[in-house]
GULUMPA-355189 format. One record per atom (N, C-alpha, C): residue number from 0; atom name; residue in one letter; x negated, y, z. Coordinates in Angstrom, 2 decimals. Layout:
(NUM CA a (X Y Z))
...
//
This chain:
(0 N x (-0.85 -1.18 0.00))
(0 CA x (0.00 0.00 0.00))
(0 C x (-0.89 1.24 0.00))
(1 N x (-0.43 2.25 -1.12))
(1 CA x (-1.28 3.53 -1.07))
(1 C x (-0.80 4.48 0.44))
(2 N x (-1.59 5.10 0.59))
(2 CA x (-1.72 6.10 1.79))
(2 C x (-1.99 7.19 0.85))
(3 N x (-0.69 8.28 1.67))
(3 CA x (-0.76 9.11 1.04))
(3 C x (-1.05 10.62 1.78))
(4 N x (-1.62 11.70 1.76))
(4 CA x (-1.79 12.69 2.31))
(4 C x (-0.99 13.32 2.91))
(5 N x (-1.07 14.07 3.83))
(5 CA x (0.15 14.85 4.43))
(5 C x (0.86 15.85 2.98))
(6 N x (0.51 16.07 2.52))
(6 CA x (1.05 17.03 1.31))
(6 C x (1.92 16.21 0.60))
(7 N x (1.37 15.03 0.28))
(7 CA x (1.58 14.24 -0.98))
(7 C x (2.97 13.72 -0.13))
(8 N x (3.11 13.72 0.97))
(8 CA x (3.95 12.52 1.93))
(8 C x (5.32 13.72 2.17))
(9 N x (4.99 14.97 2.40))
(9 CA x (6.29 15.85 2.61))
(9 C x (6.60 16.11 0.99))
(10 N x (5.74 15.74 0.40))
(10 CA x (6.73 15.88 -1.51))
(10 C x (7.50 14.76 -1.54))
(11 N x (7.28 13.83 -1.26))
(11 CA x (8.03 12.65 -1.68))
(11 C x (9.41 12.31 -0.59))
(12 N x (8.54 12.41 0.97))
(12 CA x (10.17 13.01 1.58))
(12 C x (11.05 13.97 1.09))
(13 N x (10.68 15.00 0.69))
(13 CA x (11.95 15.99 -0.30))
(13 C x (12.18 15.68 -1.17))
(14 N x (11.58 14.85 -2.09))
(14 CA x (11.97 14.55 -2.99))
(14 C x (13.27 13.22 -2.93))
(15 N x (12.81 12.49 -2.63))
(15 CA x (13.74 11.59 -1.71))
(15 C x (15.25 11.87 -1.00))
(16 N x (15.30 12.93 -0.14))
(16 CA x (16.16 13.19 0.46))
(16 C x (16.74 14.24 -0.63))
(17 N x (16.59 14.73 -1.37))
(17 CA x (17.38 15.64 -2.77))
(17 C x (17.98 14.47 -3.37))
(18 N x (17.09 13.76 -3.74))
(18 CA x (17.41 12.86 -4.73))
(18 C x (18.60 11.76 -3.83))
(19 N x (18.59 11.80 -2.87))
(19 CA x (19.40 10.55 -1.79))
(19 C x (20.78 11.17 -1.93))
(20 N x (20.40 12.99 -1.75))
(20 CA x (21.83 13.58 -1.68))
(20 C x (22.59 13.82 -2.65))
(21 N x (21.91 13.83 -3.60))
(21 CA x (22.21 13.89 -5.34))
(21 C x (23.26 12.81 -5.32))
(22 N x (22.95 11.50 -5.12))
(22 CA x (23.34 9.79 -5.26))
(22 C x (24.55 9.79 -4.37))
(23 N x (24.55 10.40 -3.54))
(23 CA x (25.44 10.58 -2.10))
(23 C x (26.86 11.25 -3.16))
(24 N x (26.89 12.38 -3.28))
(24 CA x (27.31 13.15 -4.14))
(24 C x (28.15 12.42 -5.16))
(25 N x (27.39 11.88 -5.82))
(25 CA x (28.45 10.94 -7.36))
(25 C x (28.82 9.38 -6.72))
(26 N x (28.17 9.18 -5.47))
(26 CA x (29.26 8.00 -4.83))
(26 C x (30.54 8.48 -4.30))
(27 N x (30.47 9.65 -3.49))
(27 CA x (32.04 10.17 -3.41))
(27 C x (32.68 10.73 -4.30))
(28 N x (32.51 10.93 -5.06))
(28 CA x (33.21 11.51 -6.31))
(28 C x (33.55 10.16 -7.26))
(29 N x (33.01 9.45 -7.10))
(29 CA x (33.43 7.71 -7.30))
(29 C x (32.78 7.83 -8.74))
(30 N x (32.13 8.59 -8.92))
(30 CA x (31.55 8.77 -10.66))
(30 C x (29.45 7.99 -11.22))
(31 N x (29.21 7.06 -10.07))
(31 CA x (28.47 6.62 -10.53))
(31 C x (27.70 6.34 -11.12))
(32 N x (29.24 4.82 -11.77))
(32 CA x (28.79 4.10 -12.79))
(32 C x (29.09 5.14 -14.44))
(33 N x (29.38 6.24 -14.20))
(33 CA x (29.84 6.76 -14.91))
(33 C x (28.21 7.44 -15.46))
(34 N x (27.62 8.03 -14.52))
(34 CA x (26.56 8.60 -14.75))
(34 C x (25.23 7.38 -14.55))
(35 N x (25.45 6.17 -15.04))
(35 CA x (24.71 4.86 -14.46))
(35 C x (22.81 5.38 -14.81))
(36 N x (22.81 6.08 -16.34))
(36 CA x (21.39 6.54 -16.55))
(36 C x (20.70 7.63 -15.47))
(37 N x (21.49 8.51 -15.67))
(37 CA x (21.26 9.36 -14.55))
(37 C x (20.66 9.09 -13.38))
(38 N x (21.62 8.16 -12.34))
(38 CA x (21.75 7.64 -11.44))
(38 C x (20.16 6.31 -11.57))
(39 N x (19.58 5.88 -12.63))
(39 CA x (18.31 5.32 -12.79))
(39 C x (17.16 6.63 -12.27))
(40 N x (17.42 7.82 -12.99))
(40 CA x (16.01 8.38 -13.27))
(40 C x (16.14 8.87 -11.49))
(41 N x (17.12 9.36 -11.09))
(41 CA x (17.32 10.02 -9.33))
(41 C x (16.94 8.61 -8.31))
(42 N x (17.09 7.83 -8.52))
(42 CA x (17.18 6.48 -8.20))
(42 C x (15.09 6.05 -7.98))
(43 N x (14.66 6.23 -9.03))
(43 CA x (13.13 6.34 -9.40))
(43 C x (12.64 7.21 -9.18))
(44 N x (13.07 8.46 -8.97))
(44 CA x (12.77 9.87 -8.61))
(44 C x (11.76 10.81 -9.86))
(45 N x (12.09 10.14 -10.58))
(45 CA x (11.38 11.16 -11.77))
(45 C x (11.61 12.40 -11.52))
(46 N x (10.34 12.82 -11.82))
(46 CA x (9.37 14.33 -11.73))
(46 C x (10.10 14.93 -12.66))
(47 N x (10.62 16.32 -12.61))
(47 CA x (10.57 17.42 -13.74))
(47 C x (9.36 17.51 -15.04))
(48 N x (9.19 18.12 -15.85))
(48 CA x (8.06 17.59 -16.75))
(48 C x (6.94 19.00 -15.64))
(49 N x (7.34 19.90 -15.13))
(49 CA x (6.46 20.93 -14.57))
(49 C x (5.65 19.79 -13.19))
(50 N x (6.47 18.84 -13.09))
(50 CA x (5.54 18.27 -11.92))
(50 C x (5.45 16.79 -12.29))
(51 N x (5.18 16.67 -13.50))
(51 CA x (4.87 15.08 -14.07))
(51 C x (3.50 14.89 -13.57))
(52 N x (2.91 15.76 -13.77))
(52 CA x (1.28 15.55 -13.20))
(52 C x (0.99 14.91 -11.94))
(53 N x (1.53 15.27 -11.30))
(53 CA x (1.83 15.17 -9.43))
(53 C x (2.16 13.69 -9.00))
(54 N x (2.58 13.35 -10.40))
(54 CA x (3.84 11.21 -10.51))
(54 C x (3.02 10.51 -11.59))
(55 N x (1.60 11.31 -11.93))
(55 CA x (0.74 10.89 -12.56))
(55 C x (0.21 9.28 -12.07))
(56 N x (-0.24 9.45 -10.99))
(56 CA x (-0.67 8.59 -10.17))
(56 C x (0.29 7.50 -9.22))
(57 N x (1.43 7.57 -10.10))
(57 CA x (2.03 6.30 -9.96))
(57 C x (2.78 5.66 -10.95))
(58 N x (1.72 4.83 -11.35))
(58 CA x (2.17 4.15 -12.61))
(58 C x (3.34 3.13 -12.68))
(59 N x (3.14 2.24 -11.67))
(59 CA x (4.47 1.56 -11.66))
(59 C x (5.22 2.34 -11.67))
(60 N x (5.74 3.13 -11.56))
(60 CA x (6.88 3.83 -12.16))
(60 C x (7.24 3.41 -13.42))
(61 N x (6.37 3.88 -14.38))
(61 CA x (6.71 3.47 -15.67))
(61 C x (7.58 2.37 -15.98))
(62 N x (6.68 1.07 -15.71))
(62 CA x (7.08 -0.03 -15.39))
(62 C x (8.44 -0.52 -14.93))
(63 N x (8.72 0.12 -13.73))
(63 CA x (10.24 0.41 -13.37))
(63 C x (11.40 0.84 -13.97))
(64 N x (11.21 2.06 -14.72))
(64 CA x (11.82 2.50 -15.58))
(64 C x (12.07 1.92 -16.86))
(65 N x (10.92 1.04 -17.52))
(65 CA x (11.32 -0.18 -18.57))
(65 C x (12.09 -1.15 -18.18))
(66 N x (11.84 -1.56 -16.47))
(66 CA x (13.04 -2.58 -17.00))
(66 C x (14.02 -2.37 -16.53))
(67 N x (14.62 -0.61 -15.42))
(67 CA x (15.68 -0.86 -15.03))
(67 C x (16.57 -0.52 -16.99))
(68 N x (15.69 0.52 -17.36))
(68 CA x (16.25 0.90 -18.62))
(68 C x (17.12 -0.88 -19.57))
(69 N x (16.67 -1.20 -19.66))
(69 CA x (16.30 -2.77 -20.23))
(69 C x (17.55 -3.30 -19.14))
(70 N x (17.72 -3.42 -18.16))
(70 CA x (18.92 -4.01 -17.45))
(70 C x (20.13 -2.99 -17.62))
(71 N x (20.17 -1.71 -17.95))
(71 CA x (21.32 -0.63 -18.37))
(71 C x (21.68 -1.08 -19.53))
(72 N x (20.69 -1.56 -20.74))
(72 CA x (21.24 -2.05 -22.23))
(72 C x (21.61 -3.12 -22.11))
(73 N x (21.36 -4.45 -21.25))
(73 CA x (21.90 -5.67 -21.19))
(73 C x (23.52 -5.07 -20.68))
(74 N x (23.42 -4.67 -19.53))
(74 CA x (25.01 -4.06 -19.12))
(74 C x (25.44 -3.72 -20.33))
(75 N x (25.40 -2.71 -20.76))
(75 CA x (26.37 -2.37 -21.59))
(75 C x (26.60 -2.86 -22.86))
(76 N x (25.72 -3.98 -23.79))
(76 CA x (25.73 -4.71 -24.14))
(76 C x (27.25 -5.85 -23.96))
(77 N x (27.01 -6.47 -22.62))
(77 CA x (27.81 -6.89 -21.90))
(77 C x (29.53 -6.18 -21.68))
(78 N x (29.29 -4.95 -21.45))
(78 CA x (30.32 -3.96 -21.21))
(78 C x (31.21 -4.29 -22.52))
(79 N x (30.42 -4.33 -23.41))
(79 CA x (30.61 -3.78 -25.11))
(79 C x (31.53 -4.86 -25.77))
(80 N x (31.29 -6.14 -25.06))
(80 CA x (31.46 -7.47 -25.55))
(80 C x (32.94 -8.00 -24.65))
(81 N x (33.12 -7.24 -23.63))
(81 CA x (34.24 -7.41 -22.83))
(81 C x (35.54 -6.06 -23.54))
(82 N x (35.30 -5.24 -24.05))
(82 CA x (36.27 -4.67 -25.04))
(82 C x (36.63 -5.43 -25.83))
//
């Protein structure tokens, strides 16, 4: 497990807790699955492109994002086939 700096550690707590309340937000509004991509990138916490640099140094991310992306097209795939 990386260790991360006091700096690096209060970005990712805010980032986190925005992003938690964001998710919070379209669960009561019952709109989700509605926003299901969305709800991937807040979910992973993708960086703005002004602070991509900063999410540089975590590559699994990427990784993450291929296959939740990749499990959103099987869904709807699926979705597609039940119409």
């Amino acid at each position: 497990r990386d260790n991360l700096d006091i700096t690096e550690q209060d970005y990712y707590t805010s980032l986190y807790s925005e992003s938690q309340a964001q998710f919070n937000t379209h669960v009561k509004a019952g709109i989700v699955m509605n926003n299901y991509a969305h709800m991937l990138i807040i979910k992973l916490f993708i960086c703005d492109e002004k602070q991509r640099k900063e999410c540089a140094h975590v590559p699994y991310v990427h990784i993450e994002i291929a296959n939740l992306l990749a499990s959103y097209m099987i869904h709807l795939v699926e979705t597609a086939e039940l119409l």
